[in-house]
C-alpha positions as a printed NumPy array, in Angstrom:
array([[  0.   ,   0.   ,   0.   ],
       [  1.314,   3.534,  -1.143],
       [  0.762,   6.346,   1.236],
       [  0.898,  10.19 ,  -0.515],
       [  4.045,  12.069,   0.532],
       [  3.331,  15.224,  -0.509],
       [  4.431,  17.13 ,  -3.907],
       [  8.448,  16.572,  -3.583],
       [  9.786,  20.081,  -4.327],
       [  7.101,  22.018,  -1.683],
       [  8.423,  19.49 ,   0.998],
       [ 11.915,  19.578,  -0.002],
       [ 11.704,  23.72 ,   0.485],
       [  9.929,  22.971,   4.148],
       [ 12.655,  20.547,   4.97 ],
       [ 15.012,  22.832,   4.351],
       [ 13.679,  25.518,   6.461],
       [ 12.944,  23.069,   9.187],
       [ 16.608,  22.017,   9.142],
       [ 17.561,  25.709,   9.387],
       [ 15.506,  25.693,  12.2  ],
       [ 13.216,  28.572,  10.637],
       [ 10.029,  26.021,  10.061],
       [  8.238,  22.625,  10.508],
       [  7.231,  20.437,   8.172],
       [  3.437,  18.943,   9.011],
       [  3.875,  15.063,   8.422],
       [  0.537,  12.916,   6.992],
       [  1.311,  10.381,  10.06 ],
       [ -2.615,   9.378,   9.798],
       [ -2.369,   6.775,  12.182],
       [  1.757,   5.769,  12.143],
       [  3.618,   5.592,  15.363],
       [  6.583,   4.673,  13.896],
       [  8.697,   7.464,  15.681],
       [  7.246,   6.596,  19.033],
       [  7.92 ,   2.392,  19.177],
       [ 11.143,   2.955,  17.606],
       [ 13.977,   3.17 ,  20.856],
       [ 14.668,   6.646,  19.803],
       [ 16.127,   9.329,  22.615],
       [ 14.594,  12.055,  22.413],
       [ 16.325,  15.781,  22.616],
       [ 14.787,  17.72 ,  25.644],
       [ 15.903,  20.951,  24.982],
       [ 15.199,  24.699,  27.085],
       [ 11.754,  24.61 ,  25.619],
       [ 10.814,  21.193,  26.208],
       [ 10.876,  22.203,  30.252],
       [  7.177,  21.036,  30.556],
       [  7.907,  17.72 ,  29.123],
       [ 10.831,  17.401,  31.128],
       [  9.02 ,  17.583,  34.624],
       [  6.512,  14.638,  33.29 ],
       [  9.526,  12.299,  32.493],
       [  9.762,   9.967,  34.735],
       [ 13.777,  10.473,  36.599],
       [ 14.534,   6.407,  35.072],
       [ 13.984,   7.617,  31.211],
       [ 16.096,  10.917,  31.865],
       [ 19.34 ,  10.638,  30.827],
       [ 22.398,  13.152,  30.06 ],
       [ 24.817,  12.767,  27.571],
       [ 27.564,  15.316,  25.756],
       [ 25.785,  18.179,  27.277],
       [ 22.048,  18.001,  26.509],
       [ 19.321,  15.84 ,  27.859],
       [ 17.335,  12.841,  26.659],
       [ 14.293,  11.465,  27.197],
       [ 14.688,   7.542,  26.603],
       [ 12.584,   5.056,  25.521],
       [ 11.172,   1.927,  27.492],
       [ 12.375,  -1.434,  27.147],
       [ 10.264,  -2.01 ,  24.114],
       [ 11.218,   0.743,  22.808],
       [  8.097,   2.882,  23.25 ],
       [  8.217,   6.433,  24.236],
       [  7.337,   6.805,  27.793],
       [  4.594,   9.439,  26.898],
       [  2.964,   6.91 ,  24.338],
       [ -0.389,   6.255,  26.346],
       [ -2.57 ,   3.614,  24.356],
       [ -1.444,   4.145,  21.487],
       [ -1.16 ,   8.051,  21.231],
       [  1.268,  10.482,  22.471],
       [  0.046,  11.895,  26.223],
       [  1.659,  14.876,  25.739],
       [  1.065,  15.914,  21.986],
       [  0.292,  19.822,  22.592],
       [  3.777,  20.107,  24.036],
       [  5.467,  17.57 ,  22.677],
       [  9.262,  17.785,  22.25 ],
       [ 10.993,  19.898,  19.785],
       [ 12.594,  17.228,  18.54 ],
       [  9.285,  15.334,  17.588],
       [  7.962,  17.994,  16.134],
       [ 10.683,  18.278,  13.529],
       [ 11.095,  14.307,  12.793],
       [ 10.142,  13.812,   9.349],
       [ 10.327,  10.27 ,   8.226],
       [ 10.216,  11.306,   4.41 ],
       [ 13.979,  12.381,   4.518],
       [ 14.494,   8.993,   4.398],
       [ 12.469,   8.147,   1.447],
       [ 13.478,  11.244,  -0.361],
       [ 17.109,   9.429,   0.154],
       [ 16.419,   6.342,  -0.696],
       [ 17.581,   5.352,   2.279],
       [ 15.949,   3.006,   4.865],
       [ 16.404,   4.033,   8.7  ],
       [ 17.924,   0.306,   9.334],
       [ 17.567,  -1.423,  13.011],
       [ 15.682,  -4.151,  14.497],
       [ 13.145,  -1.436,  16.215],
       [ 12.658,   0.54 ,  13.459],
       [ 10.547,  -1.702,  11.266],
       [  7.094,   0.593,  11.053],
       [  9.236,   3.676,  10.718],
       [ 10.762,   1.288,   8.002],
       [  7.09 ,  -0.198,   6.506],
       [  5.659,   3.671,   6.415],
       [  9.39 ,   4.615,   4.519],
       [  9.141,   2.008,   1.948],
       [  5.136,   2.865,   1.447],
       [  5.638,   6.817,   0.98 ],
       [  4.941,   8.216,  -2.378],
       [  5.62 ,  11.827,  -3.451],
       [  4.27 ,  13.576,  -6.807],
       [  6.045,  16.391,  -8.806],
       [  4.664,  19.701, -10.079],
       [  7.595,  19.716, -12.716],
       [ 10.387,  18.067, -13.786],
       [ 12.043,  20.37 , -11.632],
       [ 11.001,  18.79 ,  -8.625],
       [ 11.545,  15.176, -10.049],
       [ 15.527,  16.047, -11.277],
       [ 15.37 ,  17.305,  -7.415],
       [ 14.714,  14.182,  -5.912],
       [ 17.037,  12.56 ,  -8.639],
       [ 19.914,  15.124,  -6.816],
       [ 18.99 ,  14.184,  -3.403],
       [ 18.816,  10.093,  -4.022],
       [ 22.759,  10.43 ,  -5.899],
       [ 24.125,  13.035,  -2.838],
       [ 22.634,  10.184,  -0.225],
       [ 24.345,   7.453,  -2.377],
       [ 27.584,   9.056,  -2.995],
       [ 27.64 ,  10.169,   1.036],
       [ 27.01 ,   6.298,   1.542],
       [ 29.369,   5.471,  -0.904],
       [ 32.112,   7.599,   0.602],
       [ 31.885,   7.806,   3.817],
       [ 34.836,   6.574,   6.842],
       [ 37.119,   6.453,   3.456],
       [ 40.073,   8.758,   3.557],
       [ 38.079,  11.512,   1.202],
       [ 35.373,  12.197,   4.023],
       [ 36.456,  10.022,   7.386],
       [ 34.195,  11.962,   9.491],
       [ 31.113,  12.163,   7.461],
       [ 27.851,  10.746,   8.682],
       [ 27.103,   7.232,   8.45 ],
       [ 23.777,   6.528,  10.197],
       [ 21.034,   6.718,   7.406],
       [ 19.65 ,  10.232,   9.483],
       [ 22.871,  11.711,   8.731],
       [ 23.401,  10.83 ,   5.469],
       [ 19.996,  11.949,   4.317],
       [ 20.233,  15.432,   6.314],
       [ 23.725,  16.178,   4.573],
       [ 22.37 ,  15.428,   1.192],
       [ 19.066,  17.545,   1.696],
       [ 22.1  ,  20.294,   2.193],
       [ 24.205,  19.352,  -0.852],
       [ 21.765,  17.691,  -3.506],
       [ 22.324,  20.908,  -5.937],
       [ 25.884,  19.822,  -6.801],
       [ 24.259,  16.387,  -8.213],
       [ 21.902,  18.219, -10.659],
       [ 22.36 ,  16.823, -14.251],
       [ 23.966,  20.283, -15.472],
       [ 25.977,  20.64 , -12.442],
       [ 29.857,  20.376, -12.96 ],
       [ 31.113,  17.295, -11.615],
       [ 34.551,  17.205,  -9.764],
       [ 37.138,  14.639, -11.204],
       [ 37.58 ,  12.759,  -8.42 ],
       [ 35.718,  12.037,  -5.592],
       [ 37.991,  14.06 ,  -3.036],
       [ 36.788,  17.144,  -5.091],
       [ 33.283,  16.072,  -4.903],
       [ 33.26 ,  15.663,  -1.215],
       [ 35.334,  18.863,  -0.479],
       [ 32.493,  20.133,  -2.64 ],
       [ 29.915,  18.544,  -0.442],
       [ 31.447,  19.75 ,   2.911],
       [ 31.379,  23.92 ,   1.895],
       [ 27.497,  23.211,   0.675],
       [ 26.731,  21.958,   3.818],
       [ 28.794,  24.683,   5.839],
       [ 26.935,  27.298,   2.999],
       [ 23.789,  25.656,   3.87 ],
       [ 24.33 ,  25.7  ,   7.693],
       [ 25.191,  29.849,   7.413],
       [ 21.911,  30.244,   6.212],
       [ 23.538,  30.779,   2.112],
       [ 22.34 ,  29.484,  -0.953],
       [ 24.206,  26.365,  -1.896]])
């Protein structure tokens, strides 16, 4: 079963914003709880303080300065109250800028024993295209997550992200240097020297 995504190139400009922390994206979960019976710590940042007093102290955990909320056994959220999240109105920032489609926009699969509905809903997602803009978009953003994939740990990017979250976030910053009339580098040291000043470009707030 195929579940609409949304037009590619409107959520691909949301994304973006979202990652530059000036916007959300608003996710068709319908009735997915992928993100919330999938083992993932969750970011409790300043503004999650309301959250935060709700955790219970044995799913509170600190780690490289911030704090997490962590998931039970099972890997359920502990706000996940039959079935839906208790705390929806003020849920974390974190959930509220998970978007499961930067996977399929990737082609990537978020990989992991627990993540197998995150997986099922990745694998059913479907986007359409205005124009073939927004299809030779999604074209740039499947090759960046490859090559990243392809290249990463190797001696031409050795601290690049491996983790399919991290490889589909740096090629949502990069994907314009994998358009078809974009000049390719000779080598793939150029490429991912390339790569690294879109994503510091992208990170400034500049056009890539």
């Amino acid at each position: 079963m195929s579940v609409a995504a949304g037009e590619f190139g409107q959520w691909l400009t949301q994304m973006q914003a979202a990652l530059r922390g000036q916007g959300g994206t608003d996710v068709p979960c319908g009735d997915c709880r992928g993100c919330c019976v999938s083992g993932y710590p969750i970011v409790l940042r300043t503004g999650d303080a309301v959250v935060a007093q709700r955790v219970s102290p044995q799913f509170l955990a600190q780690a490289n300065g911030l704090q997490y909320m962590t998931a039970r056994d099972d890997g359920t959220c502990p706000m996940l109250r039959d079935g839906n999240c208790s705390v929806y109105a003020q849920r974390p920032q974190t959930c509220r800028d998970y978007d499961c489609r930067v996977f399929a926009a990737g082609g990537l699969l978020p990989g992991g024993s627990q993540r197998q509905v995150i997986t099922q809903r990745v694998q059913a997602w479907r986007f359409d295209y205005a124009d073939e803009a927004a299809q030779q978009a999604h074209a740039a953003v499947q090759a960046a997550a490859a090559f990243i994939t392809r290249v990463a740990g190797t001696p031409v990017a050795p601290q690049w992200p491996r983790a399919p979250t991290g490889v589909a976030v740096l090629a949502l910053k990069c994907w314009p240097l994998f358009l078809p009339d974009a000049d390719a580098p000779a080598t793939d040291a150029q490429l991912a020297t390339d790569v690294a000043a879109a994503a510091r470009q992208f990170d400034q707030g500049a056009d890539t």
